[in-house]
C-alpha positions as CSV (number, residue, x, y, z in Angstrom):
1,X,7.4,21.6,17.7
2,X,3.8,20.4,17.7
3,X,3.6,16.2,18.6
4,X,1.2,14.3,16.3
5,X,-0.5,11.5,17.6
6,X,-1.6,9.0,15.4
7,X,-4.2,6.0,14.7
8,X,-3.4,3.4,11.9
9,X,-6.5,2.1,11.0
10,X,-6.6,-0.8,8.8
11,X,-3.0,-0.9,8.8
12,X,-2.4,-3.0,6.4
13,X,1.9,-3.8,6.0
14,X,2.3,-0.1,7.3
15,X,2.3,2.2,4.4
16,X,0.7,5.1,5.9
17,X,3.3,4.4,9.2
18,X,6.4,4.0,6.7
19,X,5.2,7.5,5.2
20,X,4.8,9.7,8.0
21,X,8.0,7.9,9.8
22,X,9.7,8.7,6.9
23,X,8.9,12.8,7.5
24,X,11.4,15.4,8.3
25,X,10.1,18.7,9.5
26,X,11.5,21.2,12.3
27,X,7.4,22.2,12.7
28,X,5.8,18.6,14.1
29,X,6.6,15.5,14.6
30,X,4.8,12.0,14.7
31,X,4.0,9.9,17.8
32,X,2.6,6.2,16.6
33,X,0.0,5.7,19.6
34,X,-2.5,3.1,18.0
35,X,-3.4,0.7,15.1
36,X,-5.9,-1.5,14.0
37,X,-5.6,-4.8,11.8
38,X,-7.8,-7.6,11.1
39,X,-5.7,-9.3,8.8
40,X,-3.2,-12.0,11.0
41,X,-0.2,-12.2,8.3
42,X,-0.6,-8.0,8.2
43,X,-0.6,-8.1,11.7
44,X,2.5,-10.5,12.8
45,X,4.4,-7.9,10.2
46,X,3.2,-4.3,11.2
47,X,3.6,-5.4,14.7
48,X,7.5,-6.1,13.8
49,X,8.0,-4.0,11.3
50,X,6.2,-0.8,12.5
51,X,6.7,-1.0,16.4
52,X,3.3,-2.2,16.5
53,X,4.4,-4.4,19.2
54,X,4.4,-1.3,21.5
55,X,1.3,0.6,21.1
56,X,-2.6,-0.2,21.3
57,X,-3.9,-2.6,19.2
58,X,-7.8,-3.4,18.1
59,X,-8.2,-6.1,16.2
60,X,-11.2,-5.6,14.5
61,X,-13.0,-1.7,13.7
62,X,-15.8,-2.9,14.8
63,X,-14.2,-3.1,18.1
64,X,-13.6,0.2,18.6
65,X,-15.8,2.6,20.6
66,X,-17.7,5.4,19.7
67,X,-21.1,6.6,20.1
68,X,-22.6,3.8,18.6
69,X,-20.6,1.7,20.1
70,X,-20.3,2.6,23.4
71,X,-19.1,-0.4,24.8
72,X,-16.0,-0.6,22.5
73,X,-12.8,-0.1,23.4
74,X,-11.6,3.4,23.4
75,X,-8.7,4.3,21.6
76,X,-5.6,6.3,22.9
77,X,-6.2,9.6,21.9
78,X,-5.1,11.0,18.7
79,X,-4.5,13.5,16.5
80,X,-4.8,12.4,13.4
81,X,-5.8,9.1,11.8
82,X,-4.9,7.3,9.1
83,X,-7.4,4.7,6.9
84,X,-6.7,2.7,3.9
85,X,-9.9,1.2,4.1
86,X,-10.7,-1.6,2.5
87,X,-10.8,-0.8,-1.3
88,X,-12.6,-3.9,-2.9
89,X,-16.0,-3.3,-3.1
90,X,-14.8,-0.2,-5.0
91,X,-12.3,-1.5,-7.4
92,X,-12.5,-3.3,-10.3
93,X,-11.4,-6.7,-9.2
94,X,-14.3,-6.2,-6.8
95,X,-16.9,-5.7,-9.4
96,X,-17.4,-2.0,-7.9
97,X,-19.9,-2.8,-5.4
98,X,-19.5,0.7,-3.2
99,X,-21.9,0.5,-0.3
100,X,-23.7,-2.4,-1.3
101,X,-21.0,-4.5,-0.2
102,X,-20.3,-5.2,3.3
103,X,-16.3,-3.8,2.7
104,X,-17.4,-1.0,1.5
105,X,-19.9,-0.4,4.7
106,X,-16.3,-0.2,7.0
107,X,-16.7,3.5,5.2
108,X,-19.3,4.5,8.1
109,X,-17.1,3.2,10.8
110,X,-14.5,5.9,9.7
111,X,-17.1,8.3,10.7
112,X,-18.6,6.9,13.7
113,X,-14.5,7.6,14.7
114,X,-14.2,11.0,13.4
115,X,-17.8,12.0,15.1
116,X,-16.6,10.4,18.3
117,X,-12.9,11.2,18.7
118,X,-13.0,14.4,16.3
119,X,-9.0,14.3,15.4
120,X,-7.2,17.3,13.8
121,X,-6.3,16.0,10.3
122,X,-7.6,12.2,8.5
123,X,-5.7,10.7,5.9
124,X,-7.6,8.3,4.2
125,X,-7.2,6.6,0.5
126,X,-9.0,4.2,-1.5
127,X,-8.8,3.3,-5.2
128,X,-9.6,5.9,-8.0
129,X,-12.5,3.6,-9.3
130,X,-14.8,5.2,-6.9
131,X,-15.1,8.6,-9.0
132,X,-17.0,5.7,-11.7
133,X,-19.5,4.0,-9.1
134,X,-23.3,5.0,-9.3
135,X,-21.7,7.5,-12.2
136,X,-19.9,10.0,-9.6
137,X,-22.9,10.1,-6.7
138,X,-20.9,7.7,-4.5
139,X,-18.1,10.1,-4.1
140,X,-19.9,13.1,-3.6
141,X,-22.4,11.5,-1.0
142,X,-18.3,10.6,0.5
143,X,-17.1,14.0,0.2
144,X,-20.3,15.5,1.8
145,X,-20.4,13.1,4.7
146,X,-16.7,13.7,5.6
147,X,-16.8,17.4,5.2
148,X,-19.7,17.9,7.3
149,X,-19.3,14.9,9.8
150,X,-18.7,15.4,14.2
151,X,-17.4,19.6,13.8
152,X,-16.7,19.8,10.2
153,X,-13.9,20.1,8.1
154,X,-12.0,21.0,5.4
155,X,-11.8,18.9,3.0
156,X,-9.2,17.9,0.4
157,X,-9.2,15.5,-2.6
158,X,-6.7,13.9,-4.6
159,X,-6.1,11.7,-7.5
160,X,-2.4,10.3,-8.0
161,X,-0.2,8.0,-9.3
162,X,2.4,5.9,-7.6
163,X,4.6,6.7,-10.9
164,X,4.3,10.4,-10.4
165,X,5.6,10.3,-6.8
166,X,8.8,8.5,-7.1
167,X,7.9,4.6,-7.2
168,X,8.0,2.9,-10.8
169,X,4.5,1.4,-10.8
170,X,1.2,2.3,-12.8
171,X,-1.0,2.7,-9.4
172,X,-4.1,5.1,-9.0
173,X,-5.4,6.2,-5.7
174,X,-7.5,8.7,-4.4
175,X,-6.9,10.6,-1.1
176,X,-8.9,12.4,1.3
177,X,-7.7,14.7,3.2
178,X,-9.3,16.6,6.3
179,X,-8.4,19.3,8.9
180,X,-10.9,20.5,11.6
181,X,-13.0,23.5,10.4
182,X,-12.7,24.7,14.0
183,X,-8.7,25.5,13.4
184,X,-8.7,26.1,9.8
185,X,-10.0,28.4,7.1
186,X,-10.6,26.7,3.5
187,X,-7.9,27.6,1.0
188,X,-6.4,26.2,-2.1
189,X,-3.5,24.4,-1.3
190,X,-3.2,22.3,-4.0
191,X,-1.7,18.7,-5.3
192,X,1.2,17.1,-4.0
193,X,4.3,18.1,-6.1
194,X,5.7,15.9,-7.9
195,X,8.8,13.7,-8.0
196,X,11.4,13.2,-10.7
197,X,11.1,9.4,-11.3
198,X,14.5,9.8,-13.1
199,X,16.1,10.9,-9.7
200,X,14.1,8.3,-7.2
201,X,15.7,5.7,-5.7
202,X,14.6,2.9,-8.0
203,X,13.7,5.1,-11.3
204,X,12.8,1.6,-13.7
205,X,11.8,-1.7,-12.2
206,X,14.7,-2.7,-13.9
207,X,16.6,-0.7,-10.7
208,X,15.3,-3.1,-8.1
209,X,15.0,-6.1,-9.8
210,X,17.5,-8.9,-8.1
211,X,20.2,-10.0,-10.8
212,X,21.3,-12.9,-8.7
213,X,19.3,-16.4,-8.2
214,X,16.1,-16.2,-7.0
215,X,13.7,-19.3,-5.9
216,X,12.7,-21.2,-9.0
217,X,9.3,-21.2,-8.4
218,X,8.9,-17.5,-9.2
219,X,9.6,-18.4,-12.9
220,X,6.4,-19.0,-15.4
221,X,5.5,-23.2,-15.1
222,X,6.1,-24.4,-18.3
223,X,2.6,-26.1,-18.5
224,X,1.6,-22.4,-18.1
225,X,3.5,-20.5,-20.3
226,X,1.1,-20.8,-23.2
227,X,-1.2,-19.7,-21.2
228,X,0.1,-16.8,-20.0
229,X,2.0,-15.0,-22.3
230,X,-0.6,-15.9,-25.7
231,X,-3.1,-14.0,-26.9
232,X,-6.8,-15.4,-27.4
233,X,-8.7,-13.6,-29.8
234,X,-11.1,-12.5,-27.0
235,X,-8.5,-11.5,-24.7
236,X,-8.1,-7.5,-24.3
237,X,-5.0,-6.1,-23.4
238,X,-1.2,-7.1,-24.9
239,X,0.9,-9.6,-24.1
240,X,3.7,-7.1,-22.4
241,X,6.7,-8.3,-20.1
242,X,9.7,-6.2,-19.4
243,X,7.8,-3.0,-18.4
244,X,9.6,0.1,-17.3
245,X,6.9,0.9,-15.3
246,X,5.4,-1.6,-13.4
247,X,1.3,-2.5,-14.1
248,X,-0.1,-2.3,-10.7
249,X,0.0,-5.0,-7.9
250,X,-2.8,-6.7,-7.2
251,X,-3.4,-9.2,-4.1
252,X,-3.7,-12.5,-6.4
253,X,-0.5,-12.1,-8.4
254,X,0.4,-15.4,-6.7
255,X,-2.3,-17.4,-9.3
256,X,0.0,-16.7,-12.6
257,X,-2.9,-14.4,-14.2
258,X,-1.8,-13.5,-18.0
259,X,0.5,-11.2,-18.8
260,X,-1.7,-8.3,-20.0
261,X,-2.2,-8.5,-16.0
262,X,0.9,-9.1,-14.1
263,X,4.7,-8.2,-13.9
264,X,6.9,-10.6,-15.9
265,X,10.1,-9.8,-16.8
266,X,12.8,-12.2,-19.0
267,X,16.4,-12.8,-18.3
268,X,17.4,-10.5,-20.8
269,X,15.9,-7.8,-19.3
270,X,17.4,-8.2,-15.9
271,X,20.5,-9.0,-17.1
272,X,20.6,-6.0,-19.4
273,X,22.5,-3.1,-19.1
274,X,19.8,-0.6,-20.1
275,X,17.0,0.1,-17.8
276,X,14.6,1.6,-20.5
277,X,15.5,-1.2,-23.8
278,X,13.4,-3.6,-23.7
279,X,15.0,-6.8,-25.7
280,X,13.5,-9.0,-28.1
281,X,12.8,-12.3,-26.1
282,X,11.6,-15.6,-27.4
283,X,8.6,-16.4,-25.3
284,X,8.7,-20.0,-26.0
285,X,12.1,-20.4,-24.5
286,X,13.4,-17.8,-22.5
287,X,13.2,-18.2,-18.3
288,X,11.0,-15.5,-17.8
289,X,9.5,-14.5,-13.7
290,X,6.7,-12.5,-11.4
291,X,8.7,-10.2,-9.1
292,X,9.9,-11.9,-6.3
293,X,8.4,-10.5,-2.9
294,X,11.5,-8.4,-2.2
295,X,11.1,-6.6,-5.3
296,X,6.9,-6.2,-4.4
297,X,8.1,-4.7,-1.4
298,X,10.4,-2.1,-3.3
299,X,7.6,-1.4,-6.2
300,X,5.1,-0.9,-2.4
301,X,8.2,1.6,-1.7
302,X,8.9,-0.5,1.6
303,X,12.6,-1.5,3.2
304,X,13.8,-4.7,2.1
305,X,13.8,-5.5,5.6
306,X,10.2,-6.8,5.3
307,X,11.1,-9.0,2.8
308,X,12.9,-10.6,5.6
309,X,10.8,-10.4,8.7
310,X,7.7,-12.1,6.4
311,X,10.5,-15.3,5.9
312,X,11.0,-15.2,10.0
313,X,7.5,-15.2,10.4
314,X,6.9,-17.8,8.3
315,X,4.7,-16.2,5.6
316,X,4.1,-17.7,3.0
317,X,4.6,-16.3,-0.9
318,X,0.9,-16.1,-1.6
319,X,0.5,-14.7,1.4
320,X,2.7,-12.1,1.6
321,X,2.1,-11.3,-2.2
322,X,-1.8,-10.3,-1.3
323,X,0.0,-8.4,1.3
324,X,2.0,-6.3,-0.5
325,X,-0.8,-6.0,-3.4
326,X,-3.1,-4.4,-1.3
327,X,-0.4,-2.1,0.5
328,X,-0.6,1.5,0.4
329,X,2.7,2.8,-1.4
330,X,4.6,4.1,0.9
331,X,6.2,6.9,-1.1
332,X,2.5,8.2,-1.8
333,X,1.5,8.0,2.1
334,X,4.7,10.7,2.6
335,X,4.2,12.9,-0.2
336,X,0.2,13.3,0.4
337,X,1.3,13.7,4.4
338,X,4.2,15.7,4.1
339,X,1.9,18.1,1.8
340,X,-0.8,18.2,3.7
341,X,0.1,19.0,7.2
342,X,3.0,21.7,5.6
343,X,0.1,23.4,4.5
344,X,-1.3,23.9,7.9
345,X,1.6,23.9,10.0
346,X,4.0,26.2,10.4
């Protein structure tokens, strides 16, 4: 059985760690060596969450050595590495900078690392806006760069949705996926297959909402209720609560942005008995929430253990709602993981 080393890097909560963990196979298995995280509230709950406590960690990526860097500090060796890097000069919510912000510059430290350390395999993912930047270029100035980077390799490129692989939540993201040209031959292998919502472990949001009492400050302000849940004739987008499928997280769900935006969901809903009728509810009067962070956790495909170790730590709800908004989903991370390295290893 062939051991696979891997490097975290911008860690995040741990999605791409909960992913591969999560991976049964009789033909490899993972070894976590290293991770790196800049973010202190991500940090204080990979380390406890993700045995982060007992392997290397770099604080910062620009911290780590390669041949530009040749002072930085070398990382244990690897096999493969991980990167969810940092998506928001690419997104929407970030105005789709690319490379002309400073975030999305933390791209050419990914392949300082692969031209220095040359892994096996990279995993990396990033928001499906990119294919729109500079009308394509962007991306194929990416998928050149990583194909052809330290001793080439074989590239693979995929765009999926959370929703298709087994987590009830509207989220795009694109995945890169390389293996060195040196121990592989290009071939078609294909997208991920999918998952059966219907059969996953939560299959509506409706399935891991909580039914008992939750903290009353997760319910809409009634100064704000107007706000959020009317429509201005400007406004795109419908007022919609109660969604089967959840709209996708985003790291500022903590600011009560409308609902054509967010997750809300009424009483009637949650106390319902069926996961895909959506009731008549009277906005003006009905107690109507966001998702608690428990229930961001399970939409992220995380344990609900985290929801617990972020209390213990002391993290705050904003915080740990930016957390869990710019989290890789976990169940993603295994499918595009499992898929991949099946491929290749037998």
């Amino acid at each position: 059985m062939e051991t696979i080393k891997f490097f975290d890097c911008f860690a995040g909560i741990g999605g791409f760690y909960q992913g591969a963990m999560r991976i049964k196979s009789s033909a490899y298995k993972f070894e976590h060596v290293a991770y790196c995280e800049f973010e202190k509230n991500a940090q204080m709950l990979y380390e406890k969450a993700c045995s982060g406590e007992q392997v290397q960690r770099i604080d910062n990526v620009e911290n780590v050595k390669t041949k530009k860097n040749p002072k930085g500090e070398e990382v244990t060796n690897f096999d493969i590495l991980f990167a969810g890097f940092p998506c928001q000069s690419f997104s929407n919510v970030g105005y789709r900078k690319g490379f002309d912000d400073p975030r999305g510059q933390l791209f050419f430290y990914i392949l300082d690392m692969l031209d220095y350390y040359q892994p096996k395999y990279f995993v990396l993912e990033n928001v499906q806006k990119i294919h729109t930047i500079k009308g394509g270029s962007l991306l194929d100035e990416m998928k050149i760069a990583l194909s052809n980077i330290g001793p080439g390799y074989v590239l693979h490129t995929w765009d999926l949705m959370a929703s298709d692989y087994g987590l009830p939540q509207r989220r795009n993201r694109i995945f890169f996926c390389g293996i060195r040209k040196d121990i592989a031959d290009v071939k078609d292998i294909g997208e991920p297959p999918k998952v059966d919502l219907k059969k996953a472990k939560y299959p509506t949001t409706w399935h891991l909402l909580e039914k008992g009492e939750v903290d009353k400050r997760h319910f809409i302000p009634q100064g704000s209720r107007k706000t959020i849940l009317t429509k201005p004739d400007n406004w795109q987008g419908n007022v919609d609560i109660d969604n089967v499928i959840a709209r996708p997280l985003t790291a500022t769900m903590s600011k009560w942005h409308r609902a054509n935006q967010d997750n809300y969901f009424s009483d009637s809903y949650i106390k319902g008995v069926d996961p895909y009728l959506r009731p008549e509810v009277d906005l003006a009067s009905e107690p109507i929430r966001r998702i608690t962070p428990l229930e961001g956790y399970r939409l992220q495909g995380f344990p609900d253990e985290y929801a617990e170790i972020a209390k213990n730590l002391g993290i705050s709800y904003s915080a740990q709602y930016k957390l869990i908004g710019n989290a890789l989903p976990v169940d993603l991370a295994y499918s595009v993981i499992k898929h991949f390295l099946d491929s290749y290893i037998s």
